[in-house]
N, C-alpha and C positions, 0 to 999 in steps of 0.2 A: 332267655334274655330278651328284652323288649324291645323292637327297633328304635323306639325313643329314648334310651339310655343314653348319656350325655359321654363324652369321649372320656373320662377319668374311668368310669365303670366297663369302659369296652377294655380297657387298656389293663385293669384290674383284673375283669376274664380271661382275655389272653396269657398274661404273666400266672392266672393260676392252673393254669391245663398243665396237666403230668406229664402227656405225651403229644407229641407232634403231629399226630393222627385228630387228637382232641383239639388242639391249637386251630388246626383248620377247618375244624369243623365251626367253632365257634367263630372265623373270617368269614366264611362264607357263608352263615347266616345273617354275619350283619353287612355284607357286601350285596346279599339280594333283599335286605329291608332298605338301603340305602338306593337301588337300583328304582327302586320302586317309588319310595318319597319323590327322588329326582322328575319320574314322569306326573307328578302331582303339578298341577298349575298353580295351585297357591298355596307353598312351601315355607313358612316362616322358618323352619331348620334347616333352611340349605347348608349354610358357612357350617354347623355344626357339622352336619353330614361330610361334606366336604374337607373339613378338619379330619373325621375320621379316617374317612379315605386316605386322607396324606400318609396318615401315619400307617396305617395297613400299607402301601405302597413304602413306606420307607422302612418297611419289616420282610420286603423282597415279594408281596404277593403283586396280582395283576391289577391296575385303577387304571386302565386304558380308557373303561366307559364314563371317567370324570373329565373329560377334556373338554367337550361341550357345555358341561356346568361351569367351568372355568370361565368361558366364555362371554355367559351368562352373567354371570356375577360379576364381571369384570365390569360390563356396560350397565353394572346398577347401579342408582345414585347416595346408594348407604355406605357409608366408609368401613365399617365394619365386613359386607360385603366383599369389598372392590378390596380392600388385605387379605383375604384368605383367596379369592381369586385371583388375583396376580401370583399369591407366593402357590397357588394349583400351578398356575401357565409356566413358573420356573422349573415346577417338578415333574411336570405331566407333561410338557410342549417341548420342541427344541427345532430347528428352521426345516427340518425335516418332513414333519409335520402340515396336513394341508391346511389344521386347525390353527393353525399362526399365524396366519395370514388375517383369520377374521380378525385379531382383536388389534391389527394396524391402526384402525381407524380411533379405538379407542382409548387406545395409548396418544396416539394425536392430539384426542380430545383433551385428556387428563392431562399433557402436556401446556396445556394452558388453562389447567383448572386455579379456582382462586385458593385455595389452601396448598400450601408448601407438601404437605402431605402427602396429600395425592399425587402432585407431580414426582416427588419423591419414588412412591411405587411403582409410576411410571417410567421413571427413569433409569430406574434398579429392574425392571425388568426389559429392557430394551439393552440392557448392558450386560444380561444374563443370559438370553436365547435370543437376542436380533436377529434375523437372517440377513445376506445382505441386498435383500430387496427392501424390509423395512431401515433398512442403514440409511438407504440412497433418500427414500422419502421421508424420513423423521430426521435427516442430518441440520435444515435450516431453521429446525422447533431446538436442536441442540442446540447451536450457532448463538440463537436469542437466548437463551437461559444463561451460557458462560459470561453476556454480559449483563446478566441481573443482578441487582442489588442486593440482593440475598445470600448471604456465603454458603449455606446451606443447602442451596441447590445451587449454587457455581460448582458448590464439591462435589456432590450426585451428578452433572451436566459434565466436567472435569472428567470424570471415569467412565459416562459414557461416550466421552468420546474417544474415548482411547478404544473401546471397542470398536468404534466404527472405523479408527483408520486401522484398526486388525484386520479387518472386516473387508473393505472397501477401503486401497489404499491410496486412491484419486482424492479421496475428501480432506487427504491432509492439508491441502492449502485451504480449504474453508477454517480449520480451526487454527489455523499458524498464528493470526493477528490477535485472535483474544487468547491464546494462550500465552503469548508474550506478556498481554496486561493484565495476565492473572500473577507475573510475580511481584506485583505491588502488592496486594492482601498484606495483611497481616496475620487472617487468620491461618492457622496451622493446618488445618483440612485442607482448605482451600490449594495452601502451597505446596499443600503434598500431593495434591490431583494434579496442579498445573507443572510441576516436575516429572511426574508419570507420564504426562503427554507432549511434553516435549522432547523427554526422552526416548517415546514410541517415533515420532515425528522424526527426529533427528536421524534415527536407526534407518528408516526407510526412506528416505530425502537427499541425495546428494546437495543439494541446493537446501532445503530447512537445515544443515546441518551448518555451512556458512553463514544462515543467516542467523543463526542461532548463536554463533560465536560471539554475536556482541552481546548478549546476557552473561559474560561470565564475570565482568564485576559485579551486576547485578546479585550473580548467583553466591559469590564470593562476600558480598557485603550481607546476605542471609547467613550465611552459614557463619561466619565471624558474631552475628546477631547470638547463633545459637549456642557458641563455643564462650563466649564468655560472659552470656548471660548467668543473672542470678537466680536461683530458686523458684521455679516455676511451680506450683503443686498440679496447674492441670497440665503440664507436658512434663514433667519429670520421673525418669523411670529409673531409678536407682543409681541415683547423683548425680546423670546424663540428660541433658534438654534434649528432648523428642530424639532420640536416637535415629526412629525411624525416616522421618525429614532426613536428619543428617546424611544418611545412609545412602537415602534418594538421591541427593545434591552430591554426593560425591562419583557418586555413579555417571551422574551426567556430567560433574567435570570430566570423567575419563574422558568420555565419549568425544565432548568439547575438542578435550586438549589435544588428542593421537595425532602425531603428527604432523602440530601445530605450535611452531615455537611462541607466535605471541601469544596465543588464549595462557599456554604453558605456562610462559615466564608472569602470567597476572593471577598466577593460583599457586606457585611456588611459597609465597609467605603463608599463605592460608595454610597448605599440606600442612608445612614444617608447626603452625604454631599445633593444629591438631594434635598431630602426630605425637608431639612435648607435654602439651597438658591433658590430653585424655586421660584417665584412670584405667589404666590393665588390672586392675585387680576383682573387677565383674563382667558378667559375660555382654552387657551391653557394650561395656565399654572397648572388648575387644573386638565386637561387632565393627564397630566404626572404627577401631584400629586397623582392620583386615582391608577395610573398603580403601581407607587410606593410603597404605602399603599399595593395593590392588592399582591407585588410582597413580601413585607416582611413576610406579613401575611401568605403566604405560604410558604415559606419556611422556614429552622432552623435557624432563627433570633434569635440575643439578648434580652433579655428582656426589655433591655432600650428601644431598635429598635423598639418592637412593640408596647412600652407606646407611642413612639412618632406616630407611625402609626395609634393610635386610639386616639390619637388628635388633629390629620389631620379630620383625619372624624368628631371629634368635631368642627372643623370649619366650617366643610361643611354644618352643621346643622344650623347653623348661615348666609349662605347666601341664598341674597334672591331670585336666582333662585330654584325653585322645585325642578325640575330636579336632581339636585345636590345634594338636603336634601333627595329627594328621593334612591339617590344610596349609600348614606352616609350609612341610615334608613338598606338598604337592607346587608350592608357590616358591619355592626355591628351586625346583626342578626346572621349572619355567626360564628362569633367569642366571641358571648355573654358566650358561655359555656366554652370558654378556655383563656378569659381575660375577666374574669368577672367584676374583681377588675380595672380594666382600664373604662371600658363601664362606671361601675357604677360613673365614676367622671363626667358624660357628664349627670347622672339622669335627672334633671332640665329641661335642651335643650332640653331631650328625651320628658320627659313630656308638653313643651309646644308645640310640632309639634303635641300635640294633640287635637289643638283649629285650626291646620292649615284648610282653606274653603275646601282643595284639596282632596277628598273621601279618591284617592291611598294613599297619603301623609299617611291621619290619619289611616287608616289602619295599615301601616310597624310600626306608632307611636304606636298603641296598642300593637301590638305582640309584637314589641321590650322591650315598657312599663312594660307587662305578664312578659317577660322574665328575667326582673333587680327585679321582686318582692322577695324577703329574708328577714329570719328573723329578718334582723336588720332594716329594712322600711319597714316592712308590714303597720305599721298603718297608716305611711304617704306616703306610694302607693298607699292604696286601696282607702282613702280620695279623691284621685285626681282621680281616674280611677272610684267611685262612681260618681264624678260628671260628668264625661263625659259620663256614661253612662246614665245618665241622661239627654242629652241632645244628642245623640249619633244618624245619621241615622240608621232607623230600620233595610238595607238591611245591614248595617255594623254589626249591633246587630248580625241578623239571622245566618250571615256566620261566626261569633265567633266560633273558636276552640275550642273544647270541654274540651280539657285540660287547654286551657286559660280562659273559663269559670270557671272552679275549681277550679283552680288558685285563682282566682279572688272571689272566696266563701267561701275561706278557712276564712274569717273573718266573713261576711253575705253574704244574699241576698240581692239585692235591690229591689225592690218594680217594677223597668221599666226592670228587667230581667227577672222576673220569668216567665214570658208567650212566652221566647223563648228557654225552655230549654227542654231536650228529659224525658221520663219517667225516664230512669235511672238515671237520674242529682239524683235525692231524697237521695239513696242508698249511693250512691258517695258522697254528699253533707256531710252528715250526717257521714261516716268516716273519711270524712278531720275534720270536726268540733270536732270533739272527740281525734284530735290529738294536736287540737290547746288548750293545758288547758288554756294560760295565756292569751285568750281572748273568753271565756266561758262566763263571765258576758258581755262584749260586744255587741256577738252574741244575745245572748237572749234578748239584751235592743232593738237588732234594730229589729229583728225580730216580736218582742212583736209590736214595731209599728206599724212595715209593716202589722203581723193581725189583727189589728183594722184602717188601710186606705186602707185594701181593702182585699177580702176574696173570691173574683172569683179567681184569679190563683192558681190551686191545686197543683200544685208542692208546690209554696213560703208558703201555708197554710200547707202541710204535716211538711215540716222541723220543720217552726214555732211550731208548735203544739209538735213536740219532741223535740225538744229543751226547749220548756217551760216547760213538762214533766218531761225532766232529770235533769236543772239548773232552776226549779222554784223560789228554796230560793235565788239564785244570781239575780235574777230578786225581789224580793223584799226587799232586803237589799238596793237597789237604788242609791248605790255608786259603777259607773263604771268612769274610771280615762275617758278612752277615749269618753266619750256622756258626754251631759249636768247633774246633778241629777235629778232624776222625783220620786217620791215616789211613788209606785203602791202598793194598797194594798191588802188583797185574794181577794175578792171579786169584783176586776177589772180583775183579770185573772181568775176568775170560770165565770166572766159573758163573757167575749172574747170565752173561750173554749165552753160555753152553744151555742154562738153565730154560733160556727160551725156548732156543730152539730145539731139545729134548721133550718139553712141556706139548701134554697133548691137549692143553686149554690155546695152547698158540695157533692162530689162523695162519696161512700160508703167506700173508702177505706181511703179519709178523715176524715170521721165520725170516721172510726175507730180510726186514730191516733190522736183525739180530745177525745175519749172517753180513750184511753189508758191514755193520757198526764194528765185527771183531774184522774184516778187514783191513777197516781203516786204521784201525789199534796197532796194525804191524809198522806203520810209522809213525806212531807218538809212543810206544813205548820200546825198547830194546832189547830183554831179558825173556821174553816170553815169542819170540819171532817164530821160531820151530813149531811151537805148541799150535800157532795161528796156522800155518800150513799145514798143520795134520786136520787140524779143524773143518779146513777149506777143502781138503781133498776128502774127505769125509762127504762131502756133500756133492761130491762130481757125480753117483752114482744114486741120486734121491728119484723118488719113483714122479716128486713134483716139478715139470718140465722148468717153471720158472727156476725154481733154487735151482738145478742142475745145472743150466746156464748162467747162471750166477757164480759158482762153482767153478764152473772151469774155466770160466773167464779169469777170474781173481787167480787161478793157479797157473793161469798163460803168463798172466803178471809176475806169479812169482820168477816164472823159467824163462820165458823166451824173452820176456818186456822188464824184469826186475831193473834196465836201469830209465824205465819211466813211472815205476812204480811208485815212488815219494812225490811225482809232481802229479800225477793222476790221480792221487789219495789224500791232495792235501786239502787244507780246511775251505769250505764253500764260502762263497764270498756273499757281501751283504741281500740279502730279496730284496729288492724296493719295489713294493704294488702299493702305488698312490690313490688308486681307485681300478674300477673294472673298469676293464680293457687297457689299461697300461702297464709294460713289465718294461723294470730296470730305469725308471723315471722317463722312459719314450713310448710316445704313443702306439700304438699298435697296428693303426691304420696308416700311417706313415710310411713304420717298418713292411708292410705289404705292399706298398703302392711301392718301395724304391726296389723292394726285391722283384715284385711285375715287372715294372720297367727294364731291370737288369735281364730278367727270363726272357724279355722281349728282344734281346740281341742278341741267345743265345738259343731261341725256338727256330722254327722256319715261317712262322706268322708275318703277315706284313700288318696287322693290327698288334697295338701291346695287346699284353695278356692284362684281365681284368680279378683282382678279386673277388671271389663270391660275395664275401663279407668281411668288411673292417670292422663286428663288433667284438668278437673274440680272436685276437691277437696271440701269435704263438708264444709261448712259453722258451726261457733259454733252451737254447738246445734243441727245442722241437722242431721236427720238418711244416714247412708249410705246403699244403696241401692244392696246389695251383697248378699241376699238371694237365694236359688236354690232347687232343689228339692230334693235332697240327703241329708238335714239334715234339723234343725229345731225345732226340742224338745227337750225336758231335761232328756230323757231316755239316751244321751248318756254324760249326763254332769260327771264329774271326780271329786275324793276328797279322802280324806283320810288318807293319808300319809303326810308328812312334804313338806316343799314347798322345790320344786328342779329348779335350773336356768334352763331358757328355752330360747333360741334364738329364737330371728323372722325369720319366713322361714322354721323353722326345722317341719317335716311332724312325727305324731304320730302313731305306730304302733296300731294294733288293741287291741294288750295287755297291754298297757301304756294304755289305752283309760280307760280300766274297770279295773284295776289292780292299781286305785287309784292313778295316777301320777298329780298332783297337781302345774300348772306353774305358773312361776315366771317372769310379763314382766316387763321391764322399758317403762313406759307412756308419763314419762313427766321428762326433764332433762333440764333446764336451770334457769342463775343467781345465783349457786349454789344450786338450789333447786332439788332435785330428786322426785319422785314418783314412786313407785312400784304398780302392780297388782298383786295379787293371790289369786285362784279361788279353793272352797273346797263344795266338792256337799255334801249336807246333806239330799237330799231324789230323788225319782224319779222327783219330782216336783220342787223341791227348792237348792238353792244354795247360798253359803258365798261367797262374793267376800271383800277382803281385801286390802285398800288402805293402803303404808306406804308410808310417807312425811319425811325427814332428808333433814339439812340446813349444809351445807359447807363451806359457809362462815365466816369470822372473825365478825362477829356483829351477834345477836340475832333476830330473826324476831317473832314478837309480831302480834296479832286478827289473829292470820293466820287459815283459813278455807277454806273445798273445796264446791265446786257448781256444780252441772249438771245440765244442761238443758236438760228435755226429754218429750217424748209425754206425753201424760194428761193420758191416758192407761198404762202405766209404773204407774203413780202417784197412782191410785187407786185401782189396783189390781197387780203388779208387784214388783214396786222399794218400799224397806223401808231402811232408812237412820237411822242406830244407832247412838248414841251420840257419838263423838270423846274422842282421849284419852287426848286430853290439846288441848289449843289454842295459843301455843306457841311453837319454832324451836330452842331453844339452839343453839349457833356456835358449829365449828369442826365436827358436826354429834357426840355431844354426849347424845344425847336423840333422841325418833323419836316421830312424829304422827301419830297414827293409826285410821282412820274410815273404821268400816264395815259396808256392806251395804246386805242386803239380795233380793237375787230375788225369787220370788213366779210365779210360772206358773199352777197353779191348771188346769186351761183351755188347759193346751198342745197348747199355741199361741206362732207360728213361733216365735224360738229367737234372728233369726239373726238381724231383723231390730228394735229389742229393743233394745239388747248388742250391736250391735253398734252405737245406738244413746247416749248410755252409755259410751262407748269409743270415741265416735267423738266429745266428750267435755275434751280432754284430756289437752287441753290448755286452759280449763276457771278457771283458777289459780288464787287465786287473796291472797296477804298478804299485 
């Protein structure tokens, strides 16, 4: 091939090489005749050569040694030249490059050349690879172009500058003032440049961004221009005036509007008439549908404004490009939590994009799905999103959000979930279910199922098993509204529960909650009470130390303690975890700080005792953990005198300590309920502590009693629980109740992490 072959013939050789081996051979023959011309001083085929190059370079090979011919040509005064050498420096240079630098000067020049043309090239490549050294020095050659009389290079000058405040974000106030009087134009290029940099402008300007707010009637009387114009043939793109403009200008209304009621309230008619007469029935049109939606939705819209904008997206959902259901899916998500009531008219739609073939599709369909679930469709949400999970791809399963998982359990389990859910789902599980009273028999019916079709997934079997536990009798009463009736009767759920715990798929901590759940079954049901204690004693002699303890505990119940057995088994009262670190609707840090202070009259500290940490807050029932070496025994416990109020916080002198001073805390104060403590030592070993309960409210509160939950160690040689003074709270606070409780420490065992397992139940209230 001849190095003088014209680019059509190189491109012909190339395209005919068999192999790849051939292909390069024939490049780099003509990349070393091209090498070569180039060091020729009087080259009349530069730009050809140079053309070729480009396109060798845009077929992946190396034109690194064209960059200097770029150069070259650039500063030559043929136009035919100075075009193929600009569009080199676009493809060959970039600010990196030390060869960018030379052709500053002649971009400058061409910048005020007399043909539009040139300046043109110039300006398209300064908007293409500027560094921002040429930004800073060719910004006041832009400056003067945006107010030339020319719209053809306002437009080219318009999008260079938007590169330079990309670029160099100091130079936006150089272009603020002619980009303002660029929305007078008429012409369409023109307006779609000076939108683009207003918009850059506004994005990075706290200040261009007010000042820009006074353009939005301007902006607003364009876009009305566009909206009900007639028949354009050079802006009309399939029955839409310049969509693109549109698209622009709506954009920048957002931007305008966020957060700005007046810009808002002077682009609300605009939205609405858009919004009504656009065409959804082409993809342009729903282009500027989208933008529009996008555009109310952020900003301080009407109310009607945004029902109409969220049922736009309900159409979207309705057609049958993806695409489209898919940004619909994504822009409802957005707004699910602040037009709830809107979303929820589209439920339906929402729920059948959940049968869509498309992965992504049914995915946004779920979450979205999770997110419209409320108390008033729970039962016919979860119905629909059971069945799809049943039929659902596993990697869709696995990547389920955890929270949309709970969601989704607040009613049951299903049987195709449980083997994707983390150890803590159990915990979680179990206090959504204890929130949900009015679907309590529900729960237990499916559950009950789900443990007799299948009893490998330890998670779905731990619930099951306490849920059958705590609503066994709702499980055999056998009328639940939402499942078919099935009559189960004891001896169908002692033989399910045996079944666990025989099962050698069940983990230990399984067995456990199969051995607790037939426990608690000895007081919901009557007929099968025997069966339960052979069961129970069956397991006193298990080689797994926890059941074994479990075990004999439950059969101490049966014998020694059978008549606290029905109040110690009966049903758990409601979880309330409002967020981490709070249990029972009280703070957690609170609860620490009033049990410190209390430990602090009963240590030998003359400082309180400090919590390590208020961010994990105990659990009912659980000891807190704030013992130290400076106290501990009941050598410094106090008593004596008449109870004196005491503040949490307040530190006790070393003579208040032994001089009989006797406090007085508030434990437990809501719903009108109070609770008092006071603590009166009656030997080196022993001490009275004093609960008093008064009701404040207008009605009477009836069975009212208190509960602790504490180690087994308190139980047998520690805590003893006197009889109360009544079981009843009078309104107004005109009677009280009192129970006292005596602690014995004969042994001198550390008392901090007893008394405050004694006080960290200060919220297990129940009337």
């Amino acid at each position: 091939m001849s190095p003088s072959v014209p680019l059509q013939e190189m491109i012909r050789a190339i395209r005919s090489a068999r192999t790849q081996c051939e292909e390069r051979g024939v490049i780099q023959r003509e990349c070393a005749a091209i090498r070569a011309q180039f060091r020729q001083a009087d080259n009349g085929g530069r730009s050809h050569n140079l053309a070729k190059l480009l396109y060798v370079h845009m077929l992946g090979y190396p034109a690194h040694f064209g960059q200097m011919e770029c150069v070259r040509m650039i500063a030559s005064p043929r136009y035919s030249e100075k075009r193929v050498g600009y569009l080199g420096a676009m493809m060959l240079l970039d600010e990196k490059q030390d060869a960018s630098l030379l052709i500053t000067n002649s971009i400058k020049n061409d910048l005020s050349h007399s043909s539009q043309y040139v300046q043109s090239l110039a300006l398209c490549t300064l908007a293409c690879m500027g560094s921002a050294e040429m930004c800073r020095d060719l910004a006041p050659e832009i400056d003067r172009l945006l107010r030339a009389s020319n719209s053809y290079i306002k437009k080219k000058a318009a999008l260079c500058a938007v590169h330079i405040v990309r670029k160099v974000h100091d130079l936006g106030e150089l272009f603020a003032p002619a980009a303002r009087s660029l929305l007078s134009e008429k012409n369409h290029g023109v307006l779609h440049g000076a939108v683009v940099l207003i918009t850059e402008l506004c994005e990075r300007n706290p200040e261009a961004l007010e000042r820009f707010r006074k353009t939005v009637p301007d902006l607003v009387q364009i876009m009305k221009g566009l909206v009900i114009s007639g028949y354009s043939p050079e802006h009309d793109v399939a029955g839409i005036s310049d969509p693109f403009l549109q698209v622009r200008i709506l954009r920048l209304l957002r931007i305008l509007g966020h957060n700005n009621e007046a810009a808002s309230d002077a682009m609300n008619d605009l939205l609405a008439q858009v919004a009504t007469n656009t065409d959804s029935t082409k993809t342009v049109g729903n282009a500027v549908l989208y933008e529009t939606v996008l555009t109310v939705l952020d900003i301080k819209s009407e109310s009607g404004l945004r029902v109409l904008a969220v049922n736009i997206l309900g159409r979207f959902l309705l057609n049958n490009d993806r695409n489209i259901r898919y940004i619909a899916m994504m822009s409802l998500q957005k707004i699910v939590g602040t037009d709830h009531i809107a979303v929820q008219r589209h439920r339906g739609t929402i729920v059948d994009c959940l049968k869509d073939p498309d992965a992504s599709v049914k995915r946004r369909a779920l979450e979205l799905s999770l997110a419209l679930v409320s108390a008033s469709n729970i039962r016919s949400m979860m119905k629909e999103l059971l069945i799809f999970l049943s039929s659902c791809p596993l990697e869709l399963r696995a990547q389920a959000k955890m929270s949309s998982v709970n969601k989704c359990m607040r009613v049951s389990i299903h049987p195709h979930a449980g083997g994707d859910v983390r150890d803590e789902t159990v915990p979680n599980l179990i206090q959504l279910i204890t929130t949900a009273s009015e679907l309590h028999c529900y729960t237990v019916h499916k559950l009950y199922r789900a443990l007799l079709t299948d009893i490998s997934q330890q998670s779905l079997v731990q619930v099951a098993c306490w849920c059958i536990g705590e609503y066994g009798d709702l499980l055999l009463k056998g009328d639940c509204q939402e499942t078919e009736p099935v009559q189960v009767t004891e001896n169908d759920v002692l033989d399910a529960l045996e079944t666990v715990l025989q099962s050698h798929m069940s983990s230990p901590a399984t067995r456990g909650f199969a051995l607790t759940a037939t426990m608690k079954l000895s007081t919901r049901i009557t007929d099968n009470v025997d069966r339960i204690r052979s069961i129970v004693s069956i397991y006193g002699s298990c080689i797994d130390v926890e059941l074994q303890q479990r075990a004999v505990e439950y059969n101490a119940l049966f014998k020694k303690y059978d008549h606290m057995r029905a109040a110690v088994l009966e049903r758990m009262p409601v979880i309330e975890r409002n967020s981490p670190g709070h249990t029972n609707g009280e703070s957690s840090g609170e609860l620490v700080k009033e049990v410190c202070d209390l430990l602090d009259l009963l240590g030998g500290s003359e400082e309180p005792l400090k919590p390590t940490s208020a961010q994990s807050g105990p659990a009912p029932g659980q000891p807190i953990n704030t013992s130290n070496s400076s106290g501990g025994d009941l050598l410094d416990l106090l008593g004596g005198l008449e109870p004196v109020a005491f503040t949490p916080g307040q530190t006790l002198t070393h003579e208040q300590k032994h001089t009989g001073f006797t406090p007085t805390v508030t434990v437990y104060e809501k719903n009108g309920v109070t609770l008092t403590l006071s603590c009166e030592k009656q030997s080196d070993s022993s001490m009275t502590v004093t609960l008093t309960a008064s009701n404040s409210t207008d009605s009477d509160i009836s069975s009212f009693t208190l509960q602790a939950a504490v180690p087994k160690v308190c139980i047998r040689t520690f805590l003893l629980w006197l009889a109360p003074s009544g079981d009843s709270l009078p309104a107004h606070g005109t009677a009280k109740v009192t129970q006292t409780v005596v602690l014995n420490n004969p042994n001198k065992v550390g008392m901090h992490t007893h008394v405050n397992a004694f006080l960290g139940t200060q919220s297990a209230l129940h009337y």
